[in-house]
C-alpha positions in Angstrom: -15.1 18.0 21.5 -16.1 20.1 18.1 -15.6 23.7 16.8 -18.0 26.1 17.9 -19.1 26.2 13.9 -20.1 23.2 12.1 -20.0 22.5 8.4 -21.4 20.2 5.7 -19.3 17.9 4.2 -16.5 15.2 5.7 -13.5 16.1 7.9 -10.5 13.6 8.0 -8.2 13.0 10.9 -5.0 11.1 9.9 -2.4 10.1 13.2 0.6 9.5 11.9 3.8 8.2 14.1 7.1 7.3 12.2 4.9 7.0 9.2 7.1 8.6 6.5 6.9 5.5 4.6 3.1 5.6 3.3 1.8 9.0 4.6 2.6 10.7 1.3 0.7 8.1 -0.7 -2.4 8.1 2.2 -2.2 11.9 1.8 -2.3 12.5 -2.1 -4.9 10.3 -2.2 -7.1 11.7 0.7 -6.6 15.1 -1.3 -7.9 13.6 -4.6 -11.0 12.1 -2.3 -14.2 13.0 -3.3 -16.5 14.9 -0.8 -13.5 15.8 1.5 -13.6 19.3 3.1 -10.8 19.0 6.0 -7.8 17.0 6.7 -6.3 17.1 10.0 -3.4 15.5 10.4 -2.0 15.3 13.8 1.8 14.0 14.7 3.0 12.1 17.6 6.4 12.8 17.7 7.8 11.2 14.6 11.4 11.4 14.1 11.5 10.3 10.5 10.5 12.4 7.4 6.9 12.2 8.5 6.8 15.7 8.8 8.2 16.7 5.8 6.0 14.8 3.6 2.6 16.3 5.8 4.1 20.1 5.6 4.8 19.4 1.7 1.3 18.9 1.3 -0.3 21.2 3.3 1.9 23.9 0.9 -0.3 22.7 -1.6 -3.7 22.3 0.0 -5.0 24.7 2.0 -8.0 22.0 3.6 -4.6 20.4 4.9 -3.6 21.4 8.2 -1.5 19.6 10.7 -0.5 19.8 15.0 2.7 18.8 15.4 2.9 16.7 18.9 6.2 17.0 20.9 5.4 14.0 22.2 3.3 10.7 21.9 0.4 11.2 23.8 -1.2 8.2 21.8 -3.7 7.6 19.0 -6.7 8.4 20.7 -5.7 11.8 22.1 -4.7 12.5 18.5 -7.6 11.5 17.0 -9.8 14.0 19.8 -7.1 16.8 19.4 -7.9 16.0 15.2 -11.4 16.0 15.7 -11.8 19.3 17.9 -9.8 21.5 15.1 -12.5 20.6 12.3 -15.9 21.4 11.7 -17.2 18.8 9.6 -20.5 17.1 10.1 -18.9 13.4 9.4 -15.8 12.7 11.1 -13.4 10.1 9.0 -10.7 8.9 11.1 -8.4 6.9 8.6 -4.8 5.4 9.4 -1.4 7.0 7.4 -1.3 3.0 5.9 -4.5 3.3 4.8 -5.3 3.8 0.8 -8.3 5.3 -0.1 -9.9 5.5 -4.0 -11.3 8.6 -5.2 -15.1 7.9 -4.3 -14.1 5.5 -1.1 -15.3 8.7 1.3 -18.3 9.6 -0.6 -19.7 5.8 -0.9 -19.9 5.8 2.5 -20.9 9.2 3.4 -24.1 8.0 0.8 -24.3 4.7 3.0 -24.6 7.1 6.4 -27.2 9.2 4.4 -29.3 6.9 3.4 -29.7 4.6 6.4 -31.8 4.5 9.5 -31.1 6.3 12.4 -26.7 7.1 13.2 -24.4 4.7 11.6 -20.8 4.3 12.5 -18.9 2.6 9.3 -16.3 0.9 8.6 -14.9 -0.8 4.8 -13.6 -4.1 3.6 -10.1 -3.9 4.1 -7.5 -6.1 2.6 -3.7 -6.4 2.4 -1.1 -6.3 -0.9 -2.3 -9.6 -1.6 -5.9 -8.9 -1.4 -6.3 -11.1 1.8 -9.5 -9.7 3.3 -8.6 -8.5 7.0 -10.3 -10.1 9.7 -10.3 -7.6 12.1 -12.5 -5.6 9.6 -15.3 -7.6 11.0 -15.8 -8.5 14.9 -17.5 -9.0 17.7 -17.0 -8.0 21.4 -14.6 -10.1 23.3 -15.6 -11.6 26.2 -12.6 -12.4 28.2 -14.1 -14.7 30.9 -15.7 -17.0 27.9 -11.9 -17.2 26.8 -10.8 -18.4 30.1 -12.9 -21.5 29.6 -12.7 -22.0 25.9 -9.5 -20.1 25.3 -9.6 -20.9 21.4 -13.1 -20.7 20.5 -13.8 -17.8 23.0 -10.8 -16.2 21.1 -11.4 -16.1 17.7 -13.4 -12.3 17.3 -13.8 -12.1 13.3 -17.3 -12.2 12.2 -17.7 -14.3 8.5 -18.1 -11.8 5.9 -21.7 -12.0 4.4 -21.1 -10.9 1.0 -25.4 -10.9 0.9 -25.4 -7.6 3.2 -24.1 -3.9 1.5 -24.1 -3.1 5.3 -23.1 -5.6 7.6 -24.2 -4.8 11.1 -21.4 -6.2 13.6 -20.6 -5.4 16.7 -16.6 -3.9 15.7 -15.1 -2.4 12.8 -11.2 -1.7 12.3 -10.3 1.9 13.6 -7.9 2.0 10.4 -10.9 3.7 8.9 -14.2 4.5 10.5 -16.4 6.9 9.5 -18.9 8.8 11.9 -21.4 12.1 12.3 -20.0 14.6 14.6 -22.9 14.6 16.8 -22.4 10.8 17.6 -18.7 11.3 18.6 -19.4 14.6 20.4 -22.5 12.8 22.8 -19.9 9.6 23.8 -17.3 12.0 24.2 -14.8 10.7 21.3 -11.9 8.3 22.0 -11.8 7.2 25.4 -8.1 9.0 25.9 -7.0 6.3 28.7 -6.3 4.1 25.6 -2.9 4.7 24.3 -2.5 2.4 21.0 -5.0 -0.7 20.5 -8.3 -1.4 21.8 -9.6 1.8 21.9 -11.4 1.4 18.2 -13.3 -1.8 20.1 -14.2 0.7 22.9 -15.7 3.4 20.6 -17.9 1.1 19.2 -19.0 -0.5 22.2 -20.3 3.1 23.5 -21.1 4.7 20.3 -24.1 1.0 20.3 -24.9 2.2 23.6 -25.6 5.6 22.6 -28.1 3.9 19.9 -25.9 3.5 17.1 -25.4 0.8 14.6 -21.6 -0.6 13.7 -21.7 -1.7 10.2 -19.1 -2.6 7.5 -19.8 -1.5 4.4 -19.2 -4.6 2.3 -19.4 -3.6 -1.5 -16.1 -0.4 -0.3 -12.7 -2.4 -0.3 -9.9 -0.2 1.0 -6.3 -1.3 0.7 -4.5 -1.1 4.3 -0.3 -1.7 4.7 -0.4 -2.8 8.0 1.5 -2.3 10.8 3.8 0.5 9.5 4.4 2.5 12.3 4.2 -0.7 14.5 7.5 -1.6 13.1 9.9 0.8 14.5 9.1 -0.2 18.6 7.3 -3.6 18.6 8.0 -3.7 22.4 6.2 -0.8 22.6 3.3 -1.6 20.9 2.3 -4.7 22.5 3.0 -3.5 25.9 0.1 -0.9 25.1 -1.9 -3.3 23.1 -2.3 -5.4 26.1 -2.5 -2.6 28.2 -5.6 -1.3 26.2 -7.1 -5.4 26.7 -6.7 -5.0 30.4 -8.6 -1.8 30.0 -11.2 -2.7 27.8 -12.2 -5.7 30.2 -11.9 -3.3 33.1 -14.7 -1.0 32.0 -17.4 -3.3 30.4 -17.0 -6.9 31.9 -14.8 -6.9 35.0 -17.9 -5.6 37.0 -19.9 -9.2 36.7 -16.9 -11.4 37.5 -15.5 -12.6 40.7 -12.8 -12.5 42.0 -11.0 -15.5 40.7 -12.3 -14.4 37.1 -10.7 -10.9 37.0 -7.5 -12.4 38.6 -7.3 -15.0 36.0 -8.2 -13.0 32.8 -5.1 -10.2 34.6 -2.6 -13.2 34.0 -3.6 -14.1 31.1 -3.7 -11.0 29.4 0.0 -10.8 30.8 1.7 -13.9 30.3 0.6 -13.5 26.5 2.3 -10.4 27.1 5.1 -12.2 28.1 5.1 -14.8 25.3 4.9 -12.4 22.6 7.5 -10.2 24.4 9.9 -13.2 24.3 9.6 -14.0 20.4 10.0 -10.1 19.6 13.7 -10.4 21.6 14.1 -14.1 19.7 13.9 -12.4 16.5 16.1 -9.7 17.6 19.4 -12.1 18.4 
């Protein structure tokens, strides 16, 4: 998964689709970022200005390099394809929305550093409006629970505890997620059958197997836009996102259900599907 040579310091993989509209903010202030050795940034066939923005600023960075994809292979194959062309000894995989401030990436590589045993971090994102996101903090779904108490069962966030600098949970938001090297190399990296979605709740899952701890690092608050490249092909999107959920519940829980459990949690991962498939064409009249 990694160079043959590794380096001190952090190494940044940035995935950008149709992203023109906030990669040259994500990227001038990645390149400001303290502690920041390497920025990959790796393309899936964008067909707006994305790539103009990225080639700009790797004229004027020489830690900036870029792989242009002819096609969209999906965000976790970027993210390994990312990952193998650095040398760093912490990985940071950070969305195009995402905003860092200038110590942002050094905070947590101090957090990592200083606590016991391998850490994978996350931050305390929030929107515009300073609206914490939930998804920042979460547990592991467990799809059969959510057959029999389909609202309860459902809700994933974990309350913030404000009391914690490091909040162990069991999921943090892939928009930024920081790891060492060695963790991602011995799970592999991104599980690559994921193609947008889900995949972020997978790498945790195996990176707690491996001995790990998932914690949120609650006193780093990182401003993400979301949804930017989710825009251009909603359809698209969900289709995968539920995709990945059928996935996800295939590798870690479909093993101790029955029958009659995998066949309902199937339909209902699909008829939500459906549902949200319906409003995307409403909104579209």
């Amino acid at each position: 998964m990694t160079s043959s040579v590794e380096i001190a310091g952090i190494a940044v993989v940035v995935v950008t689709h149709e992203s023109a509209t906030s990669i040259d903010d994500c990227l001038m202030r990645l390149r400001t970022a303290h502690g920041v050795d390497e920025i990959r940034v790796v393309d899936n066939a964008s067909t707006d200005d994305t790539m103009e923005i990225v080639q700009r600023h790797a004229l004027h960075d020489a830690r900036l390099r870029f792989i242009a994809n002819p096609d969209n292979p999906g965000f976790a194959v970027g993210c390994n394809q990312g990952a193998r062309d650095t040398r760093g000894s912490l990985l940071a995989f950070v969305n195009p929305d995402l905003m860092v401030e200038a110590d942002t990436l050094s905070r947590l590589r101090a957090h990592a550093r200083h606590a016991a045993g391998e850490v994978l971090l996350g931050v305390d994102l929030v929107d515009e409006s300073g609206v914490r996101d939930a998804a920042a903090r979460r547990r592991d779904p467990l799809f059969a629970a959510m057959l029999r108490s389909p609202g309860a069962a459902s809700r994933l966030a974990v309350p913030v505890d404000d009391g914690q600098v490091l909040q162990p949970v069991d999921i943090v938001s892939g928009a930024l997620m920081l790891m060492p090297r060695a963790l991602f190399d011995r799970i592999d990296g991104f599980d690559e059958g994921y193609r947008l979605h889900a995949e972020d709740m997978d790498l945790c899952r195996r990176a707690r197997a491996a001995g790990a701890k998932i914690a949120v690092a609650n006193d780093i608050r990182v401003l993400h836009i979301r949804g930017v490249s989710s825009r251009a092909r909603p359809m698209f999107v969900e289709w995968h996102k539920h995709r990945g959920l059928w996935r996800y519940f295939r590798k870690f829980e479909a093993a101790r259900c029955g029958v009659v459990t995998r066949t309902g949690v199937f339909g209902a991962i699909w008829l939500h599907f459906g549902a949200v498939a319906a409003r995307i064409l409403l909104r579209r009249r």
